[in-house]
Backbone as a printed PyTorch tensor [residue, N CA C, xyz], in Angstrom:
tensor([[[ -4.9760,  22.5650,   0.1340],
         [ -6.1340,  21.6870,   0.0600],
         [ -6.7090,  21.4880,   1.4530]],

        [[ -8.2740,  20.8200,   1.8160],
         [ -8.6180,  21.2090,   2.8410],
         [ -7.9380,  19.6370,   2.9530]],

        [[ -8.5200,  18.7200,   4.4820],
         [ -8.2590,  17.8280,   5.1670],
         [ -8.9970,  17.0440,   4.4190]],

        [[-10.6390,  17.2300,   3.5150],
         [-11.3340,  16.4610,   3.2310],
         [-11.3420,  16.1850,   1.7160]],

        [[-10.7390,  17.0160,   0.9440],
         [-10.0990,  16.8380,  -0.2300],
         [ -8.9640,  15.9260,   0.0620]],

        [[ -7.4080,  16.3500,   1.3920],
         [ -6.5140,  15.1630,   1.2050],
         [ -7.2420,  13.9400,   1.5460]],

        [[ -8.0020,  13.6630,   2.5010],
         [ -8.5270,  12.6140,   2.4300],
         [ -8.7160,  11.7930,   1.2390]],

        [[ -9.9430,  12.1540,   0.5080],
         [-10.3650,  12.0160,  -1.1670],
         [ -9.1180,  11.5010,  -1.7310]],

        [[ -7.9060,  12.2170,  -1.6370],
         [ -7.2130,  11.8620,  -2.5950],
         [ -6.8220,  10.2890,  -2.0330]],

        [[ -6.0500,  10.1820,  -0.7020],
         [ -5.8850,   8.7070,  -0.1970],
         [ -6.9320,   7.6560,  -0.3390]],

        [[ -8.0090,   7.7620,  -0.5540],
         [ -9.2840,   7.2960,  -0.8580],
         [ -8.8410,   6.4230,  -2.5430]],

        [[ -8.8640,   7.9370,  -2.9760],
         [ -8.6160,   7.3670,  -4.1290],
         [ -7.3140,   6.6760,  -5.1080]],

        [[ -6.5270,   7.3240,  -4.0020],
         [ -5.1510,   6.0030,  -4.3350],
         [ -5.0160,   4.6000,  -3.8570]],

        [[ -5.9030,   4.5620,  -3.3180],
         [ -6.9690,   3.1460,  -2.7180],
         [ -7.7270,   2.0810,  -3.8690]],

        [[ -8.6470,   3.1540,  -4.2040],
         [ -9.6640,   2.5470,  -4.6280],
         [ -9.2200,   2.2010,  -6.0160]],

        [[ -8.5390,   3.0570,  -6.9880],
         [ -8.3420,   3.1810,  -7.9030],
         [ -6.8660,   2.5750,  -8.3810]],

        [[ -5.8470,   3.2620,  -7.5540],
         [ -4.6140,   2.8890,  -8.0220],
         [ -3.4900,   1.6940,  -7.4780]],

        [[ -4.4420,   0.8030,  -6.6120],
         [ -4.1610,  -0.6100,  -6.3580],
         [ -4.1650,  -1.5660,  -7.8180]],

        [[ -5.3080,  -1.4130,  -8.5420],
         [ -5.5340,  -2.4070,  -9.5540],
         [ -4.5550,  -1.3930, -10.6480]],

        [[ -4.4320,  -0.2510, -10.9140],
         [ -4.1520,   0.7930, -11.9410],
         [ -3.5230,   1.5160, -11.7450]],

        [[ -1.9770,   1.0830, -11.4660],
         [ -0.8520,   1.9600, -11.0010],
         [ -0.4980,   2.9070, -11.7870]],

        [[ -0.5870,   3.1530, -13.3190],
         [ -0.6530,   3.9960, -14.0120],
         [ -0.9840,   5.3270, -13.4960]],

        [[ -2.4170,   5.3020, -12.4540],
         [ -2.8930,   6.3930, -12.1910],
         [ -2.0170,   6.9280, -11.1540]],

        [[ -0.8850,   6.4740, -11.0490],
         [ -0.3050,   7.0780,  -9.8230],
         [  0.9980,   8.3740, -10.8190]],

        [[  0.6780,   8.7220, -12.0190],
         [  1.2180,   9.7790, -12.3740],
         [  0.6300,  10.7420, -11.9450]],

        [[ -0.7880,  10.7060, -11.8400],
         [ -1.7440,  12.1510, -11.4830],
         [ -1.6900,  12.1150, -10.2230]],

        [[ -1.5420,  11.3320,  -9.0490],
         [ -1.7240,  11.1510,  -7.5570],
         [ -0.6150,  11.6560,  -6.9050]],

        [[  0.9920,  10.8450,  -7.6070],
         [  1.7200,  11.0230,  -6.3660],
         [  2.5300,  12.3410,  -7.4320]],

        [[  3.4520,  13.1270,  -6.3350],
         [  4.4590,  14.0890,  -6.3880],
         [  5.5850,  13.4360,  -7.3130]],

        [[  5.9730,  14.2720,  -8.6450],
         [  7.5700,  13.6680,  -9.0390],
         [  8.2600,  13.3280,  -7.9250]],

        [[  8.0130,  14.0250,  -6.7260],
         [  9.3810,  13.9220,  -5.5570],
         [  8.8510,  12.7450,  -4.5190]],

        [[  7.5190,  12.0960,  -5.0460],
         [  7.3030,  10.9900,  -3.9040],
         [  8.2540,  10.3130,  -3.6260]],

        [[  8.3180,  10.2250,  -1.9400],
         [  9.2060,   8.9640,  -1.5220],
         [  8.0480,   7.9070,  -0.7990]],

        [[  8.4870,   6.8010,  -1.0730],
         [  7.9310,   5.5480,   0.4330],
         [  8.6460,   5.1730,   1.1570]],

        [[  7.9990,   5.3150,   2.2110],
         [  9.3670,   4.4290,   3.0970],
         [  8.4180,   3.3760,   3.9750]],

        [[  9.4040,   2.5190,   4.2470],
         [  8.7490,   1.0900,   4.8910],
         [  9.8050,   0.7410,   6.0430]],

        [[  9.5360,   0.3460,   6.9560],
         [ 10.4060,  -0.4930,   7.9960],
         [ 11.1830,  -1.3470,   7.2630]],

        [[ 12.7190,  -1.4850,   7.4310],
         [ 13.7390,  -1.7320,   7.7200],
         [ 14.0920,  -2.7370,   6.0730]],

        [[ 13.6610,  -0.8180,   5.3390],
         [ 14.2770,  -1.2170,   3.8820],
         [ 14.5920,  -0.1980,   3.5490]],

        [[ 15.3610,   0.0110,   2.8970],
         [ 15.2820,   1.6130,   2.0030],
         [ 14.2280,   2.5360,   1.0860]],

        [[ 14.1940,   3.8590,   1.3820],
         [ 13.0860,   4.1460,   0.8870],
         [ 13.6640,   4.0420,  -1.1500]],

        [[ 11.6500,   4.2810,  -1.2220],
         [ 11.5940,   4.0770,  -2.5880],
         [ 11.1780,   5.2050,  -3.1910]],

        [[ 11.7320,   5.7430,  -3.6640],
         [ 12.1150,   7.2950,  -4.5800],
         [ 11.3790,   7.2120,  -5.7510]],

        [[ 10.4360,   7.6490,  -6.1640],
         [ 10.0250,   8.2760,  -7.7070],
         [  8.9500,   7.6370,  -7.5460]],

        [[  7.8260,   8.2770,  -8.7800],
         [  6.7470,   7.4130,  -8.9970],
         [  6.7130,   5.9730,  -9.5780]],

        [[  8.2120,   5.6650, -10.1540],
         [  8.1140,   4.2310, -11.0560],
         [  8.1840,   3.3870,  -9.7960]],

        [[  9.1180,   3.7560,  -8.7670],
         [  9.3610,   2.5370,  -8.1000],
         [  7.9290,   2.3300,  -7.1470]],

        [[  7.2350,   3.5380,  -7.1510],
         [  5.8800,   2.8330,  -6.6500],
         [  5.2190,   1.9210,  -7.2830]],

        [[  5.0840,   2.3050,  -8.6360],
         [  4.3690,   1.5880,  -9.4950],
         [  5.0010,  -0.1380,  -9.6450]],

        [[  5.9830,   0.2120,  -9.3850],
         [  6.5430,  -1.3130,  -9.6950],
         [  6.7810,  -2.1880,  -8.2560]],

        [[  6.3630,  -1.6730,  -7.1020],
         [  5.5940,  -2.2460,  -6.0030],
         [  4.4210,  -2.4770,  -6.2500]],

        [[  3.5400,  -1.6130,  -6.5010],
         [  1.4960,  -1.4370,  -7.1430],
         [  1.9730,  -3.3260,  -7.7430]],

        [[  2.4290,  -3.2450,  -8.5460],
         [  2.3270,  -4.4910,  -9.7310],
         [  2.8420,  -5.9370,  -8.9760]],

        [[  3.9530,  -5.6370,  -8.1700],
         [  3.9730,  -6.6060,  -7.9550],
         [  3.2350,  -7.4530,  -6.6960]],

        [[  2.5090,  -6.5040,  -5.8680],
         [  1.2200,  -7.0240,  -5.1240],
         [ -0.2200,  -7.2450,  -6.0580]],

        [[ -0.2330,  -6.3280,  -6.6230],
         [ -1.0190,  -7.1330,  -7.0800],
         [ -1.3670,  -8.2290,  -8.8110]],

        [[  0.0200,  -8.1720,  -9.0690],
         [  0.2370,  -9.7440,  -9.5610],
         [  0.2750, -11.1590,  -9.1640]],

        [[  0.6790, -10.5660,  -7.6170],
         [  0.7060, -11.5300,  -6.7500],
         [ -0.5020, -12.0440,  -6.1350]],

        [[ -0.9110, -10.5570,  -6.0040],
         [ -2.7010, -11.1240,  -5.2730],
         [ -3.7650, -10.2130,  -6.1620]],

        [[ -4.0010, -10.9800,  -7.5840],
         [ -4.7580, -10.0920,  -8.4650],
         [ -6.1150, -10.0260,  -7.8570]],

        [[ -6.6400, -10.2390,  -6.8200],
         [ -7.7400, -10.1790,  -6.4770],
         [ -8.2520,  -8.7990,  -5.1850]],

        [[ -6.7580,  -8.7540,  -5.0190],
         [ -6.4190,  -7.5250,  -3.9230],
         [ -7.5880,  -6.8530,  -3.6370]],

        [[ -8.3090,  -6.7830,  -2.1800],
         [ -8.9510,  -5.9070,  -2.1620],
         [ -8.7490,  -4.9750,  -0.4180]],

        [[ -9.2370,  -3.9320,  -0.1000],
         [ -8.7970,  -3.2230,   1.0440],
         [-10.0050,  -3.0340,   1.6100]],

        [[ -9.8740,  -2.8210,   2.9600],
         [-11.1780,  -2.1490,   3.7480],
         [-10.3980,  -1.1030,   4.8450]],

        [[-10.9990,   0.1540,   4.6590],
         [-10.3220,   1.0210,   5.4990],
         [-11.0120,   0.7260,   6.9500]],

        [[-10.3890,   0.8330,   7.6730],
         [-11.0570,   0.7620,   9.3370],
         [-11.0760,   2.1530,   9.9750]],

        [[-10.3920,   2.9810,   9.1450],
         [-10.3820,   4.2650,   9.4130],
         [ -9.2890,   5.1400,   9.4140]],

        [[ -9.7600,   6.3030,   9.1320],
         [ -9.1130,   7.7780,   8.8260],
         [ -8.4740,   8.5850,   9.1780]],

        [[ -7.8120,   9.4470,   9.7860],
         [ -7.8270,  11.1800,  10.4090],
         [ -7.0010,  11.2640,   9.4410]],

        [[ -7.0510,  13.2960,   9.2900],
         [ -6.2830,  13.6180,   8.3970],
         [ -6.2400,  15.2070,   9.3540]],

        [[ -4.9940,  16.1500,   9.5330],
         [ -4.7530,  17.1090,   9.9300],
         [ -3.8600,  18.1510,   9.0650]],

        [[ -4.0280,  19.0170,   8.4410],
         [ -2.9990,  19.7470,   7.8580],
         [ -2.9470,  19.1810,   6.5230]],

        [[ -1.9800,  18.8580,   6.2640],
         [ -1.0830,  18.3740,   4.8680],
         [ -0.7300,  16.9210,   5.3300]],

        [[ -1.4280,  16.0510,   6.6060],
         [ -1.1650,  14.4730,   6.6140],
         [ -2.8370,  14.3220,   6.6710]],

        [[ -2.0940,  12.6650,   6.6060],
         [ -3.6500,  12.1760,   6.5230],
         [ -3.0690,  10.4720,   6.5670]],

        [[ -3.3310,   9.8090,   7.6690],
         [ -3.4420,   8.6000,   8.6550],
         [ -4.5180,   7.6280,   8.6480]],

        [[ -4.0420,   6.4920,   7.9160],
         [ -5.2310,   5.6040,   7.2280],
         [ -4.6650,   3.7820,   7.9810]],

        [[ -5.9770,   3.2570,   8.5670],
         [ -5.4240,   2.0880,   8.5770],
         [ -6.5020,   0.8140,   7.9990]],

        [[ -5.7660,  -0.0420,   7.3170],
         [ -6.8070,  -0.5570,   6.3430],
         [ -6.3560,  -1.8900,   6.6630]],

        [[ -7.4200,  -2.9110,   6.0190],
         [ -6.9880,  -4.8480,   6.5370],
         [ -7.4860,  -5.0970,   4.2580]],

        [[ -6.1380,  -5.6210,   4.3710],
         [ -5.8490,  -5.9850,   3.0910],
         [ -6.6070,  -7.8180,   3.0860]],

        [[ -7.0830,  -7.7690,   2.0600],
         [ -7.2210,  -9.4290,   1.6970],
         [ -7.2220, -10.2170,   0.2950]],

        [[ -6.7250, -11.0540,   0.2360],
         [ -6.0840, -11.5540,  -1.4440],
         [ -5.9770, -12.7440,  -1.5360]],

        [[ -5.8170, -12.9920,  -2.9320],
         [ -5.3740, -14.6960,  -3.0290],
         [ -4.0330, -14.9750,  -3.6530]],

        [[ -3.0600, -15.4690,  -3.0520],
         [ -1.9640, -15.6120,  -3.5440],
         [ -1.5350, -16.4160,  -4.7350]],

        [[ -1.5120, -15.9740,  -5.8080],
         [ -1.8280, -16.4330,  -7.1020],
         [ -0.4310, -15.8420,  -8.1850]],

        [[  0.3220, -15.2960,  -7.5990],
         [  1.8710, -15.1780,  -8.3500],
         [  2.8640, -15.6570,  -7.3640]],

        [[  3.7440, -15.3360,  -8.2950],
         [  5.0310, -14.9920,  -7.2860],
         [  4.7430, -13.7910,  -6.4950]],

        [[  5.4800, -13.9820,  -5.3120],
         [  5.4070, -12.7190,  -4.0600],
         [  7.1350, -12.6620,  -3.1690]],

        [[  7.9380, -11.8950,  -3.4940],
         [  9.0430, -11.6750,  -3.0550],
         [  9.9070, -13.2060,  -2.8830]],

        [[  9.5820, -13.9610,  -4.4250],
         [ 10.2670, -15.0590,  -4.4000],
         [  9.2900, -16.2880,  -4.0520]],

        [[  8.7420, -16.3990,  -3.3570],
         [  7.6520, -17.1720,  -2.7650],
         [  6.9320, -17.7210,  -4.0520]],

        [[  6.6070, -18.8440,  -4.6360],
         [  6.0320, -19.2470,  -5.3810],
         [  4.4730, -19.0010,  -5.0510]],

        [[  3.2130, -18.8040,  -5.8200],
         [  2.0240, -18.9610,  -5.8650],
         [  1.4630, -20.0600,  -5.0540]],

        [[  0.8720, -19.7340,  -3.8060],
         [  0.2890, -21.3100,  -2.9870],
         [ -1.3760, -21.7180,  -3.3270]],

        [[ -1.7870, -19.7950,  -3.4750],
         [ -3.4490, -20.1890,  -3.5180],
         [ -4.0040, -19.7650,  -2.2540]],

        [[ -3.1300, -19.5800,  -1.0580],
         [ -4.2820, -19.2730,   0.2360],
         [ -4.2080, -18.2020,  -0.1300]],

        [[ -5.6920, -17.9670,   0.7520],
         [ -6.3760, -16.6800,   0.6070],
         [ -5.7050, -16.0370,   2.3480]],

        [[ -5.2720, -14.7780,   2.1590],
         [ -4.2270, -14.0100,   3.5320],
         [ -5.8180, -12.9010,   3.6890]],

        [[ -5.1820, -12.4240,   4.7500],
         [ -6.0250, -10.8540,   5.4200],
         [ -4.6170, -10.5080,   6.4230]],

        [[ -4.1080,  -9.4440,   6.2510],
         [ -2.8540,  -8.2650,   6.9040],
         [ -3.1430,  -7.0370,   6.9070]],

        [[ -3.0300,  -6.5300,   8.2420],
         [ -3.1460,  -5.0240,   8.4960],
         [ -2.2870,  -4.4410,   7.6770]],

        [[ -2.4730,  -3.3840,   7.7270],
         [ -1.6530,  -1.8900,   7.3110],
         [ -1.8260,  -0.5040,   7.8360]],

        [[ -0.9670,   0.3770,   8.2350],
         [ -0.9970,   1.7150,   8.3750],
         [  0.1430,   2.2270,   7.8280]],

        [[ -0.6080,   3.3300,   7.2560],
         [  0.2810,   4.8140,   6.6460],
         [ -0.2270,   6.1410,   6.6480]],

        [[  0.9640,   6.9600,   6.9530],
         [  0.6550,   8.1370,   7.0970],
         [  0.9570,   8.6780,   6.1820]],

        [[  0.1050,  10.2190,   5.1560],
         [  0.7590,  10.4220,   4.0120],
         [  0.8900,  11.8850,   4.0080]],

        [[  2.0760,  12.3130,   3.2160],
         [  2.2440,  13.7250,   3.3730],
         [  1.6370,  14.3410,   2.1160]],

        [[  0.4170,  15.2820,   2.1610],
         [  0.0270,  15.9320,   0.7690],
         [  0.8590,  17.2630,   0.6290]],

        [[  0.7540,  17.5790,  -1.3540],
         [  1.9920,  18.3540,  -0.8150],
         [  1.4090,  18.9000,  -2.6620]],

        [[  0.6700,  20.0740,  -2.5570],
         [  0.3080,  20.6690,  -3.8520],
         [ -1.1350,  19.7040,  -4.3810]],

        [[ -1.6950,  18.9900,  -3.8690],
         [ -2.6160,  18.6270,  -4.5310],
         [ -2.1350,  16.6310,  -4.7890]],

        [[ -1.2220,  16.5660,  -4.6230],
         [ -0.5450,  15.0170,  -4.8230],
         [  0.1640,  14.4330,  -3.2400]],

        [[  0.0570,  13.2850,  -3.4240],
         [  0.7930,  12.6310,  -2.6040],
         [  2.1790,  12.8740,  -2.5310]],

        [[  3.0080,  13.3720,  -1.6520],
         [  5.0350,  13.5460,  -1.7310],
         [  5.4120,  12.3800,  -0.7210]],

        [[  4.6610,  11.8650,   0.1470],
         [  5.3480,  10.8720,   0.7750],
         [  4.7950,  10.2490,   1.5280]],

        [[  4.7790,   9.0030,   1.7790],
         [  4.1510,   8.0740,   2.2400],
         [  4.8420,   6.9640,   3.4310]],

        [[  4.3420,   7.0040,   4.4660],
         [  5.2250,   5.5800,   5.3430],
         [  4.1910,   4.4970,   5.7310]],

        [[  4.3910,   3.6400,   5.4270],
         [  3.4740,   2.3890,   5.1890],
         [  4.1870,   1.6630,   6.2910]],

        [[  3.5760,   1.2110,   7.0300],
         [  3.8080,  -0.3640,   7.8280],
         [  2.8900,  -1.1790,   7.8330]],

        [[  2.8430,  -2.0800,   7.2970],
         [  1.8670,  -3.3780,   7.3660],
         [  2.6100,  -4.5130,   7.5910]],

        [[  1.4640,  -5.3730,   7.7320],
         [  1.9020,  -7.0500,   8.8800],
         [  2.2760,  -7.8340,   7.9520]],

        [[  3.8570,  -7.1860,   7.6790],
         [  4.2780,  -8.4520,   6.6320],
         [  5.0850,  -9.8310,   7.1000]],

        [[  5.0870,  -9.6420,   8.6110],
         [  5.4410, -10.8830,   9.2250],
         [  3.8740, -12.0860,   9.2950]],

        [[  2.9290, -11.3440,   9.6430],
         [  1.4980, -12.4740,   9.8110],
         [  1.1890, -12.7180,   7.9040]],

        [[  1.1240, -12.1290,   7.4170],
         [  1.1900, -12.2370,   5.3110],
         [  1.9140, -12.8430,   5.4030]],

        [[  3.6690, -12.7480,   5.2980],
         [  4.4210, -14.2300,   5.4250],
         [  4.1480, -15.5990,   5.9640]],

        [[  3.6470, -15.6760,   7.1620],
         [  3.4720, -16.6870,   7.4840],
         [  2.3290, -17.4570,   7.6630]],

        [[  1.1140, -16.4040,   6.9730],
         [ -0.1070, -17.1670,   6.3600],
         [  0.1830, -17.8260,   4.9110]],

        [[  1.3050, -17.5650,   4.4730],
         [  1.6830, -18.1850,   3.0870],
         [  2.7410, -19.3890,   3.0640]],

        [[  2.8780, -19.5590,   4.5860],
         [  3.7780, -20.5430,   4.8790],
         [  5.2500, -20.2800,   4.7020]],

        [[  5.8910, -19.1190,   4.5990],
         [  7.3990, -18.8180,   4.3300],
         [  7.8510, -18.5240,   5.3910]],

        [[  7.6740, -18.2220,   6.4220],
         [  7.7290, -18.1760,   8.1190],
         [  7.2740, -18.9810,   8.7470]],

        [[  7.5650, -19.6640,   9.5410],
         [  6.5580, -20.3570,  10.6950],
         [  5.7110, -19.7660,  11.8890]],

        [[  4.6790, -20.0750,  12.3050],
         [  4.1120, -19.0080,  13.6890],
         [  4.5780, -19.2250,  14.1930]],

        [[  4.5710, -18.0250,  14.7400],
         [  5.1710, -17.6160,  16.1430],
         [  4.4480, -19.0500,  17.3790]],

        [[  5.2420, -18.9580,  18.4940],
         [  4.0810, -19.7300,  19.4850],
         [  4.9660, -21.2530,  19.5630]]])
């Protein structure tokens, strides 16, 4: 695939398969992994999907803005500012109602036309503690 097709596709695991994790049978690789800072990665398409759900159960209002792109080869390097209203449970955290904004970057490996792997880091220390489960820093 070229750079601007993988692009397209991260685009559209964006746009589409935030609200509609379902669609992440056609997107990601049987062999997708995620991996995240200082957890274990998450193997298969279910366990994506059952991350997909629980952000945005948590913040059904979820929406993203990319700040921007590159893509070289078979990767493709996206960093986006997430914003939501905290309206479920979120890793235990009861529902408060503030509205958060948290960076994110990930780099993704395309691999046949689908996503095979993904490493995500986003600001889940400033998201924590716009929800009050951390205290600021300072």
């Amino acid at each position: 695939m070229s750079t601007e097709a993988n692009k397209a596709l991260v685009r559209r695991f964006y746009a589409e398969g935030v609200h509609n994790p379902a669609l992440f049978d056609e997107l990601l690789a049987p062999t997708y992994v995620l991996h995240f800072p200082g957890r274990p990665p998450i193997a298969g398409i279910e366990g994506a999907k059952q991350l997909m759900v629980a952000y945005s159960t948590a913040f059904p209002d979820l929406q993203l803005t990319t700040e921007g792109m590159v893509a070289e080869g078979d990767k493709v390097a996206i960093r986006n500012t997430w914003r939501g209203t905290h309206q479920g449970v979120f890793q235990g955290l009861p529902a408060t109602g503030k509205h958060v904004v948290f960076t994110g970057s990930d780099i993704f490996h395309i691999e046949g036309g689908k996503i095979a792997e993904q490493w995500a880091d986003l600001d889940a220390l400033g998201l924590m503690q716009q929800l009050g489960a951390i205290p600021p820093m300072g």
